[in-house]
C-alpha positions as CSV (number, residue, x, y, z in Angstrom):
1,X,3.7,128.4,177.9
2,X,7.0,128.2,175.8
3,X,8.9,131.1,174.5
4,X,11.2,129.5,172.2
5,X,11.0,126.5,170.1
6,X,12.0,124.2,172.6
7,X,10.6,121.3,174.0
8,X,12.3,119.1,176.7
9,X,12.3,115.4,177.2
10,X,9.2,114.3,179.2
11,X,10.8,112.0,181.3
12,X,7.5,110.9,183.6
13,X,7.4,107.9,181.5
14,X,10.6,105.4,181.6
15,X,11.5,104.3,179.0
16,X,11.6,100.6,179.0
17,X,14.9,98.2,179.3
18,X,14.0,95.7,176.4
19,X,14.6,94.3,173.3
20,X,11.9,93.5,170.6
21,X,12.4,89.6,171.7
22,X,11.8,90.4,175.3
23,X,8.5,92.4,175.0
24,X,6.5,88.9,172.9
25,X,8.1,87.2,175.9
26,X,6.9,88.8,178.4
27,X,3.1,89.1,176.3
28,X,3.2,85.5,176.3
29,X,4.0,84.9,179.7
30,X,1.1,87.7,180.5
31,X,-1.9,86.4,177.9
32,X,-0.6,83.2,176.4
33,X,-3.8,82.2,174.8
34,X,-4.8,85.3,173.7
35,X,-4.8,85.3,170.5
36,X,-2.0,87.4,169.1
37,X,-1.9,87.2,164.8
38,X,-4.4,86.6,162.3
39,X,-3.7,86.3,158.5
40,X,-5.2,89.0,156.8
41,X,-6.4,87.3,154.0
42,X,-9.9,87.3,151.5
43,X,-10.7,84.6,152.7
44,X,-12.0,83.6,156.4
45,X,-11.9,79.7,156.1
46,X,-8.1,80.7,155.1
47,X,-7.0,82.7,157.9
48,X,-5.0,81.4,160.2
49,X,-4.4,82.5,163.6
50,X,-1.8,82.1,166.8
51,X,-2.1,82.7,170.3
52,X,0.3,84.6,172.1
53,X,2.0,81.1,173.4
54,X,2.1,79.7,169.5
55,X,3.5,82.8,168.6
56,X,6.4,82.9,171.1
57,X,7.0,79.3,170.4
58,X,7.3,79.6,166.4
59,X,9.2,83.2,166.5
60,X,12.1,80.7,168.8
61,X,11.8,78.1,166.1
62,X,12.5,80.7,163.5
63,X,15.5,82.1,165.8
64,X,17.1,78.4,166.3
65,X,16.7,78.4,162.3
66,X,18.2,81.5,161.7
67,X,21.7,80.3,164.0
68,X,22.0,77.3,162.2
69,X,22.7,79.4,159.0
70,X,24.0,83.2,160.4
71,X,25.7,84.5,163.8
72,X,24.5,87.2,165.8
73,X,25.4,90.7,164.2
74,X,25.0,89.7,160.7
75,X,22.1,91.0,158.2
76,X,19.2,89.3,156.7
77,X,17.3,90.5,154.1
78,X,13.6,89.7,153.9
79,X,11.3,91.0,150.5
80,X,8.0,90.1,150.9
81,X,4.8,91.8,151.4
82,X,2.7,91.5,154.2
83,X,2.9,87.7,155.2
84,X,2.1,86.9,159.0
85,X,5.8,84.8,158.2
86,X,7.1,88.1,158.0
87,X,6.1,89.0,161.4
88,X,7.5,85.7,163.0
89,X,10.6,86.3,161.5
90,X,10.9,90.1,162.6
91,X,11.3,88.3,166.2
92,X,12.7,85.3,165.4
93,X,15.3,87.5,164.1
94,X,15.4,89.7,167.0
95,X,15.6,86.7,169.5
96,X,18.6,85.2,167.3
97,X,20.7,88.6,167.4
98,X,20.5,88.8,164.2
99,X,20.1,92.4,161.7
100,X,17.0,92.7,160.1
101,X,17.0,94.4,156.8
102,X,13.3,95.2,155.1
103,X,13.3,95.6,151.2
104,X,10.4,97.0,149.4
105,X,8.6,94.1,147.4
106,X,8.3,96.2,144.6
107,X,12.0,96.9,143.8
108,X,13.8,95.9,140.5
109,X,17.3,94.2,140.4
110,X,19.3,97.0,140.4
111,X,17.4,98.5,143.7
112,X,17.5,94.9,145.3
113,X,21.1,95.0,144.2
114,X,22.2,98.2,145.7
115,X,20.6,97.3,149.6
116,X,21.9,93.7,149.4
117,X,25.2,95.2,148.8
118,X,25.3,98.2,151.4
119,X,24.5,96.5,153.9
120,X,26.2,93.6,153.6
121,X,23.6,90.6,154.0
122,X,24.3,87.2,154.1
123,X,20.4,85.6,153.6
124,X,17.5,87.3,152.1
125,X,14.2,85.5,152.9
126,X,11.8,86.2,149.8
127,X,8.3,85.6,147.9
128,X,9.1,84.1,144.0
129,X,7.0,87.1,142.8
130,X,4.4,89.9,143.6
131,X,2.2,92.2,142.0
132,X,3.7,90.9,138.4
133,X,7.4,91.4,140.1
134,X,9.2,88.4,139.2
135,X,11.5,88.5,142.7
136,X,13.2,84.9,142.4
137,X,14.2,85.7,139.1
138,X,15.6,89.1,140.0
139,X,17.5,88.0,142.6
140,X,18.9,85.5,140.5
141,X,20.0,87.9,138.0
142,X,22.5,89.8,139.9
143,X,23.1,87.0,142.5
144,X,26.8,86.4,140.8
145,X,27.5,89.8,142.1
146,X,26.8,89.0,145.8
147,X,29.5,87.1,147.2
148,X,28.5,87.7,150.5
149,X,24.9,86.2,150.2
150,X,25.4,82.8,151.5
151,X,21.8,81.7,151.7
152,X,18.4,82.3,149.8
153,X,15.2,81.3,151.5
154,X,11.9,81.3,150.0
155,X,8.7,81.9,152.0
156,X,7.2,79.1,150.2
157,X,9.5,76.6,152.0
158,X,8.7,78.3,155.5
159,X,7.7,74.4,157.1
160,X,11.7,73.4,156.0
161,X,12.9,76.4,157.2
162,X,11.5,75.8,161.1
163,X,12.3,72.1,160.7
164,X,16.5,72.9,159.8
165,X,17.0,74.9,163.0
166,X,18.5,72.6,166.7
167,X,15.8,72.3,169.4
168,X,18.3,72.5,171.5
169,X,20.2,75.5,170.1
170,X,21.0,78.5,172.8
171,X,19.4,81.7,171.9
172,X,21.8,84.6,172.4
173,X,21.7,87.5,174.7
174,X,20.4,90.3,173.3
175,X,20.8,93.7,174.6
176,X,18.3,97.0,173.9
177,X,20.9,98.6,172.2
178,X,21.9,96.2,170.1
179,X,21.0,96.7,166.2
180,X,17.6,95.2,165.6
181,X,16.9,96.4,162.0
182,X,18.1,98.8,158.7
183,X,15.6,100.2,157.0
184,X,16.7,102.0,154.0
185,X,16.2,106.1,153.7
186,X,18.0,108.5,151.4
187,X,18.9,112.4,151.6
188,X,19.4,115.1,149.4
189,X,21.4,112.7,147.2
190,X,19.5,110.6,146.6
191,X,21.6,107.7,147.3
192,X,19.9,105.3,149.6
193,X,21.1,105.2,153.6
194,X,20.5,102.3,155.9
195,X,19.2,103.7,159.3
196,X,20.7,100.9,161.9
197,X,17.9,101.2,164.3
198,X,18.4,99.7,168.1
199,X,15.9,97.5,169.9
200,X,15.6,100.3,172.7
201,X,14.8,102.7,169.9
202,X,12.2,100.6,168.1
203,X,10.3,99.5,171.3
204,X,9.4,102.6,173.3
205,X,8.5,104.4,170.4
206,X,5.6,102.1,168.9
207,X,5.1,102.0,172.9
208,X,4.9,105.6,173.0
209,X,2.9,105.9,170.2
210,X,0.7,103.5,171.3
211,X,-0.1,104.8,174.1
212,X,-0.9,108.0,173.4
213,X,-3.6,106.7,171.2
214,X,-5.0,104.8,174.1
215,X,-5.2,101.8,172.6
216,X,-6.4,99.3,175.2
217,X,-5.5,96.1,175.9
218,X,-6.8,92.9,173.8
219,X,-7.3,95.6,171.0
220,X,-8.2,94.2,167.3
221,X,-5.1,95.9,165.4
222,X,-5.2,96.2,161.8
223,X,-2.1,96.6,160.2
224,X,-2.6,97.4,156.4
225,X,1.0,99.4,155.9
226,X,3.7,98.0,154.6
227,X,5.8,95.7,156.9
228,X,9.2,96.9,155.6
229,X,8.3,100.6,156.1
230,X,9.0,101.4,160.2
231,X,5.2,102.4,160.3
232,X,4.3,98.7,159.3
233,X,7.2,96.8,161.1
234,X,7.4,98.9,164.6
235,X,4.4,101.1,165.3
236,X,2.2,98.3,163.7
237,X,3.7,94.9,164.9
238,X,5.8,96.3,167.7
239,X,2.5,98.5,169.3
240,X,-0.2,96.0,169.3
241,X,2.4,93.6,171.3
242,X,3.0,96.0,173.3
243,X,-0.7,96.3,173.6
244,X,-1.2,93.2,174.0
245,X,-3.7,93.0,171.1
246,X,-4.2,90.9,168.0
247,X,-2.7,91.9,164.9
248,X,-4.3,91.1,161.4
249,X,-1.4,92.4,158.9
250,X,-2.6,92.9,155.4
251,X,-0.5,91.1,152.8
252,X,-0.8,94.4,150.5
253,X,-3.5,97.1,150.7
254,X,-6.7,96.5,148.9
255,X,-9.4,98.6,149.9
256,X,-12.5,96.2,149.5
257,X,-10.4,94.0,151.8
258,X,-9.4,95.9,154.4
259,X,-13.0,96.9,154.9
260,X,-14.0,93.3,155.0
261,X,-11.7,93.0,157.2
262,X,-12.5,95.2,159.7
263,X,-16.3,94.2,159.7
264,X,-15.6,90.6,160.1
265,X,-12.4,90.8,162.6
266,X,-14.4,93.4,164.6
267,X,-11.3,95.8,164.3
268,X,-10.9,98.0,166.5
269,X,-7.8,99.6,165.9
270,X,-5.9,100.7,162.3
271,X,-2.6,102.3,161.0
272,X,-3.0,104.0,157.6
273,X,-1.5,106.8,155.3
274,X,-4.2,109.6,154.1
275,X,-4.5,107.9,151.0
276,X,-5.8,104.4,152.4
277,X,-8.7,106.8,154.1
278,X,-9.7,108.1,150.8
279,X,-9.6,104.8,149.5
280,X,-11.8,103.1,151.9
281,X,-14.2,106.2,151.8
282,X,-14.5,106.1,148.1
283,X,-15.2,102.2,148.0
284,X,-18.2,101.1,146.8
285,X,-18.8,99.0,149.4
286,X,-18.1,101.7,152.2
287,X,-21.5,102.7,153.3
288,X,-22.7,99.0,152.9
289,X,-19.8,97.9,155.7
290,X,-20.5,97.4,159.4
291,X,-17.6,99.8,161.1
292,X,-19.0,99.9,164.0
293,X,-16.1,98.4,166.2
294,X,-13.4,100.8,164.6
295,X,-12.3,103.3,167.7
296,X,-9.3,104.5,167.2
297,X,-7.0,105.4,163.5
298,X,-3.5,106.7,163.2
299,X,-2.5,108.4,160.3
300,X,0.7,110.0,159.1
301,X,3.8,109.8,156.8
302,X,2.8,112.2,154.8
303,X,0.9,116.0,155.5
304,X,-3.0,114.9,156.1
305,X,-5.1,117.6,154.9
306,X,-7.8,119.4,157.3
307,X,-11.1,118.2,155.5
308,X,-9.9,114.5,155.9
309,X,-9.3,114.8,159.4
310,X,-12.8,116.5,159.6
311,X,-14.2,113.9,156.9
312,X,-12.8,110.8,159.0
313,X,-13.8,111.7,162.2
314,X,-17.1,113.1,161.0
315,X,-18.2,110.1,158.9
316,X,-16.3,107.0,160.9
317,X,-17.2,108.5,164.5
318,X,-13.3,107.3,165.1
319,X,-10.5,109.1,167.1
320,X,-8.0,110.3,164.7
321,X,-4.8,110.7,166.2
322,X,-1.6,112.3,163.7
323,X,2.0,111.1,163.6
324,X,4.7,112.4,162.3
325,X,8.2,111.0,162.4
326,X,11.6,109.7,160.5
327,X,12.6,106.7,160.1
328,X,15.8,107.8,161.2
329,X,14.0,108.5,164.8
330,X,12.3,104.9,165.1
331,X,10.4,106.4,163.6
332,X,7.9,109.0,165.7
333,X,8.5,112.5,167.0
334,X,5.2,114.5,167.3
335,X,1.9,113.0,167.5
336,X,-2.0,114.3,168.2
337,X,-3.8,113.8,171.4
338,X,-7.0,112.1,171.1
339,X,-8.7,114.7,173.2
340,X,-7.5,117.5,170.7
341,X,-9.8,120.4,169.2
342,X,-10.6,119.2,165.1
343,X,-8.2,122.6,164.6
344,X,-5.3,120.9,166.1
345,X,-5.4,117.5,164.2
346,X,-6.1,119.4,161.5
347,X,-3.5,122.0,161.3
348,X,-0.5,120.4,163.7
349,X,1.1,117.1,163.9
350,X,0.7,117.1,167.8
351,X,3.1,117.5,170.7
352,X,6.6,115.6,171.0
353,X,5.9,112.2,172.2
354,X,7.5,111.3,175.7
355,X,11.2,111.1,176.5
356,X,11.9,113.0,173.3
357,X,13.7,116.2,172.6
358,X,12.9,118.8,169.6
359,X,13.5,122.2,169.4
360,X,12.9,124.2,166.0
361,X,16.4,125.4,164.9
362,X,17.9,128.4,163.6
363,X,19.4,127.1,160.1
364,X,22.2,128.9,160.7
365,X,23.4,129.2,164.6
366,X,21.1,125.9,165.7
367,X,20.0,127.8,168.2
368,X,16.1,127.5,169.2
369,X,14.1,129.5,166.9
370,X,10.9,132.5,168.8
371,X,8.2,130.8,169.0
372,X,6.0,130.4,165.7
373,X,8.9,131.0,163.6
374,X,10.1,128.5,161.3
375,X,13.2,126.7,161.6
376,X,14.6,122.9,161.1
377,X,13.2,120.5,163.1
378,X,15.3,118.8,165.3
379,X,15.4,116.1,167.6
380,X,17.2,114.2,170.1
381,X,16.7,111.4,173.0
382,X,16.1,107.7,172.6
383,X,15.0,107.4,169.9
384,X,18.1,108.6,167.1
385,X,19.5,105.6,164.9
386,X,22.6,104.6,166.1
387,X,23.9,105.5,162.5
388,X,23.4,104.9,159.0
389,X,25.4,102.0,158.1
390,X,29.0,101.9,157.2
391,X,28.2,105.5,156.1
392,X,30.8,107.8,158.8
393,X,30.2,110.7,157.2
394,X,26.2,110.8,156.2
395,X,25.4,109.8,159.8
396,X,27.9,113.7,160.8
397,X,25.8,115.2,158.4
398,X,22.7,114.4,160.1
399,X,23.6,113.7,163.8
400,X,26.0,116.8,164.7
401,X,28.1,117.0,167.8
402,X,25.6,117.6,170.4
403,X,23.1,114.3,169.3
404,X,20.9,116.1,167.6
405,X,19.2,114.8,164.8
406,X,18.5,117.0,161.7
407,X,15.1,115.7,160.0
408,X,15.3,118.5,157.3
409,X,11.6,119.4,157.5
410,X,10.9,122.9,158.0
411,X,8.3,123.5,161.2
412,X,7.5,125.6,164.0
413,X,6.0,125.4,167.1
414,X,3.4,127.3,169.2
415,X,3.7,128.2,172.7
416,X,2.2,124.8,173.7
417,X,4.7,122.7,171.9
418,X,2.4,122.3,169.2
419,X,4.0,121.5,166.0
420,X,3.3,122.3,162.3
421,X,5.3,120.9,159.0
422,X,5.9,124.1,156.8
423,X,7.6,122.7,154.1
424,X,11.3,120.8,153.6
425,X,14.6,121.4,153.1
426,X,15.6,118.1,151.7
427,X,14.7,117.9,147.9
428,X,12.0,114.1,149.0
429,X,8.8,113.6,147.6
430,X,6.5,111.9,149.5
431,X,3.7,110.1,147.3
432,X,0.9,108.4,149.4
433,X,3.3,107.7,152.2
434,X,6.2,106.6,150.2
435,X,9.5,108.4,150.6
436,X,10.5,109.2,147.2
437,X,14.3,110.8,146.1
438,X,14.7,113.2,143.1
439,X,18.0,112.4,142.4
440,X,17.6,108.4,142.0
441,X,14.9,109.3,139.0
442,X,17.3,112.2,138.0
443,X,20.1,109.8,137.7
444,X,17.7,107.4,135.3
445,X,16.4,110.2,133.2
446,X,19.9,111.5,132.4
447,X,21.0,107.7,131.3
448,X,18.6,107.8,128.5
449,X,20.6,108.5,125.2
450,X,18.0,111.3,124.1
451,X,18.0,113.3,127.4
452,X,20.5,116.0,127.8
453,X,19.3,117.4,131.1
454,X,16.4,116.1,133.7
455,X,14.3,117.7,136.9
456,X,12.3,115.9,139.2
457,X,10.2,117.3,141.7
458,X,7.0,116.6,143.6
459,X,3.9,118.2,142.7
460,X,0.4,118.7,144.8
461,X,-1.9,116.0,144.1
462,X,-5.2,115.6,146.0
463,X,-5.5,111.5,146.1
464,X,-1.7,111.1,147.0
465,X,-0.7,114.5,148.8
466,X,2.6,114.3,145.9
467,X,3.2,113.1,142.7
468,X,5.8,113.3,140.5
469,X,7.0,115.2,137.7
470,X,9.6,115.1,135.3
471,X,10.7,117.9,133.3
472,X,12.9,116.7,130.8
473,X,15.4,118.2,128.2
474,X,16.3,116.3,125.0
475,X,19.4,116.0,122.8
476,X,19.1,118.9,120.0
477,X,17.6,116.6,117.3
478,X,15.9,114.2,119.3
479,X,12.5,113.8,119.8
480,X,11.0,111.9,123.2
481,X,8.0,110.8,124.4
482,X,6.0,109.7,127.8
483,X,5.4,106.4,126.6
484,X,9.2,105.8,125.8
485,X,10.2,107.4,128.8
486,X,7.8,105.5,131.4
487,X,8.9,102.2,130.0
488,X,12.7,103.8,130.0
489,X,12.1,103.9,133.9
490,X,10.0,101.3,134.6
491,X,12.6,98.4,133.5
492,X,15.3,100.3,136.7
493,X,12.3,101.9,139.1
494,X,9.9,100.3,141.5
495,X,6.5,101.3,139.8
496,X,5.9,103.9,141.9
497,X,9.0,106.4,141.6
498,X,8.1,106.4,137.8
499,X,7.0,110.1,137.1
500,X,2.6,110.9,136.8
501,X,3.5,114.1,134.5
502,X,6.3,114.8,132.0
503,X,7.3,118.4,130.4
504,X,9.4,118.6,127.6
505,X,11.6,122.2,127.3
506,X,13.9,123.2,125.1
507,X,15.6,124.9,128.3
508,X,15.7,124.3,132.2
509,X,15.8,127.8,134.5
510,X,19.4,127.8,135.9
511,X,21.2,129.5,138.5
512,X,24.5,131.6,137.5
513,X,26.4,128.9,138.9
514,X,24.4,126.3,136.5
515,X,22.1,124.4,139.2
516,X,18.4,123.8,137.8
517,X,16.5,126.3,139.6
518,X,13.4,123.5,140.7
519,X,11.3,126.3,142.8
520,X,10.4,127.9,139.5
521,X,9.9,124.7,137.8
522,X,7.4,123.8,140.7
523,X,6.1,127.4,140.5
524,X,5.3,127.1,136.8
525,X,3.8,124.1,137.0
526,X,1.2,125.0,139.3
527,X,0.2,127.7,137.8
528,X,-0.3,125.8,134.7
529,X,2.0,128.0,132.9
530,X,4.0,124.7,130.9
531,X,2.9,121.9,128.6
532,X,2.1,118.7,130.2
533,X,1.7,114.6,129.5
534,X,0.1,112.8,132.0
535,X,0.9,108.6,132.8
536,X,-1.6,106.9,134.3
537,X,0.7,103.6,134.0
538,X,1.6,104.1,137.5
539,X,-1.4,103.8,139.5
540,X,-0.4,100.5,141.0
541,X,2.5,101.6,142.3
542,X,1.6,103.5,145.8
């Protein structure tokens, strides 16, 4: 039993010496005809599917494509939902040496603009449009701006794309801690950080994670998150190779599909956010589905209430099993035993996963906090980004000195390493699984010519776990509105960063040194003590 908030490394399980092109390699060489990815779409006579041995053979086409067009070490962008191209490229990209960097498909110009920038890409691969986003067009806009984007490749023209690449082309050498991908995060700012994430890093952990599941081999692995989150692209594609299952990945989450899906693909496996449970659950067709063959559900990236652990396991007969992570941390930390008591899934977000450090820290010596008090959870090991890109002084701020990584969650710990999320330090929203930063809205808001000040926080919500509100000051004389102000951020936001509820005040609560105080905004607002507009114009966007 622990006395402090402390838990060390369990090294019993090695970590593994391999890069994210090295594990399909050695799947293929294990079950080559197995079949390895499935299209996940409506339609069955249009899903196509690859063995282990196709896949393997395609991912090195896309590799031999990718060097006649970038050397190892440089970035390329890919926006695009869930396509199984997407998958073939993660690998193809890894076997090449080359930087993966994921881009939400729901992102406007100046978003796209922003990542393309930071991290310096020289190709984006991408979809002409999704979900009403017109991306070619987009990109096109502030293309003049990118000097550094050499090449454009549209999924469309995949067939081209394999053909342009040297069958004779040497693949590189590749090491595990080489950079394998940067997936965009923010802090307190606000202002978006690329986490460069290693091949080491990104292997062992959907390994890890996968294995504490128990997710046997020749598993049916639905993958319905998004591929350019690290729940999508790592614990998703990365685990069920690992697993040596076949993956279906889900070009964007539909309910009514993803149930058909799992009846006719005999799923046995599935990664979701808590939102994607109450969506299935609540489908029409829910009780009419055969589930029988589903086993085994992960759920995190956001807080999953008790009665939905309860609710899941009760009504699906499925072991539940919570994660928690960062995507600074590849991205799992903690994570629920299958054998645990209902109270533990239901209250705790598990035990640290193998070979990882974490210790609940005193915010102000860093010191390991008695146990069941809270502190800032902490971790170190494997696992830690190498760095957020070209950003020196961010990645100080949140790796100090000794390696340890600073998530800025608030937990604590019980005497059996047991963890529980009490709340955050960092000023993020997390809607339905989507990391969501105050300050980028803030900073939109306060661009309007009516709006003299703005606060954003996130509010309870019992479909998304968050939601956003916007409590907004006008220009003496002025006089706004929800409609005005939805469209305002819809033309610079993805959809879903635009705020559910807007209160207008003639004052904000400030500090004596003039910051907005947003605890008493929250406070009064859940207590139903100010004036609200609700938008439902945002529903699409989770």
């Amino acid at each position: 039993m622990l006395t402090t908030s402390y838990w060390p490394a369990d090294t019993s399980v090695p970590i593994l010496e391999r890069t994210v092109g090295e594990i399909l390699r050695e799947a293929a060489a294990s079950v080559s005809e197995q079949i390895a990815l499935v299209t996940g779409t409506p339609q069955m006579a249009d899903r196509r599917h690859w063995t282990y041995a196709q896949m393997l053979e395609e991912s090195e086409r896309v590799a031999r494509a990718l060097l006649s067009r970038f050397q190892p070490g440089e970035r390329v962008a890919v926006w695009a939902p869930g396509l199984a191209e997407w998958v073939l490229l993660e690998f193809g990209a890894a076997l090449a040496g080359v930087v993966l960097v994921s881009v939400n498909p729901a992102f406007r110009p100046k978003e796209l603009a922003y990542v393309l920038q930071q991290s310096g890409a020289s190709g984006i691969f991408l979809v002409p449009e999704f979900r009403s986003n017109q991306m070619a067009a987009s990109l096109e806009q502030i293309r003049p701006n990118l000097p550094r984007l050499r090449e454009v490749i549209s999924f469309p023209d995949w067939g081209d794309f394999l053909a342009s690449g040297s069958p004779t082309a040497q693949l590189p050498v590749v090491s595990p801690d080489d950079a394998a991908q940067i997936q965009y995060t923010s802090g307190t700012t606000g202002f978006p950080k690329g986490a460069l994430l290693h091949h080491r890093g990104i292997v062992n952990n959907a390994r890890f994670c996968a294995q504490r599941l128990g997710v046997p081999p020749g598993a049916i692995w639905l993958n319905p998150m998004p591929l350019f989150h690290t729940a999508g692209c790592v614990l998703g594609v990365l685990g069920a190779v690992l697993s040596h299952a076949t993956q279906i990945p889900v070009l964007a989450f539909e309910p009514g599909l993803v149930l058909d899906l799992i009846e006719r693909e005999r799923v046995s496996v599935t990664l979701t956010v808590p939102t994607m449970l109450i969506a299935l659950m609540e489908h029409p067709d829910f009780g009419r589905r055969d589930l029988s063959s589903l086993q085994a559900i992960f759920s995190g990236a956001t807080l999953v209430p008790a009665e939905l652990v309860r609710r899941v396991e009760s009504t699906l007969g499925v072991t539940l099993s919570i994660i928690f992570g960062t995507t600074e941390c590849s991205p799992g930390l903690t994570q629920t035993w299958p054998a645990d008591s209902p109270e533990d899934k239901a209250t705790t977000i598990g035990q640290p996963l193998p070979q990882t450090e974490v210790k609940i820290a005193d915010l102000m010596s860093g010191e390991p906090m008695p146990v069941g008090s809270k502190g800032e959870l902490c971790a170190r090991g494997y696992m830690v980004m190498k760095g957020y890109y070209e950003m020196p002084e961010a990645t100080a701020a949140a790796i100090d000195s000794e390696g340890w990584y600073h998530t800025g969650d608030l937990a604590s710990m019980d005497e059996r390493g047991y963890c529980r999320v009490e709340g955050r330090l960092k000023d993020m929203i997390i809607r339905g699984g989507e990391n969501i930063y105050p300050r980028e809205i803030e900073d939109v808001l306060s661009a309007h010519p009516a709006v003299a000040e703005a606060a954003v926080i996130g509010v309870p919500d019992e479909k998304y776990g968050e939601v956003i509100a916007a409590f907004v000051r006008p220009i003496s004389g002025h006089i706004l509105s929800e409609e005005e102000l939805v469209t305002f951020c819809r033309h610079q936001l993805a959809p879903f960063k635009t705020p559910r509820y807007w209160v207008f005040m003639d004052a904000l609560p400030l500090t004596d040194s003039g910051k907005i105080k947003k605890i008493v905004l929250r406070d009064r607002f859940v207590r139903d003590e100010l004036p609200r507009l609700a938008s439902h114009q945002n529903e699409r966007g989770t």
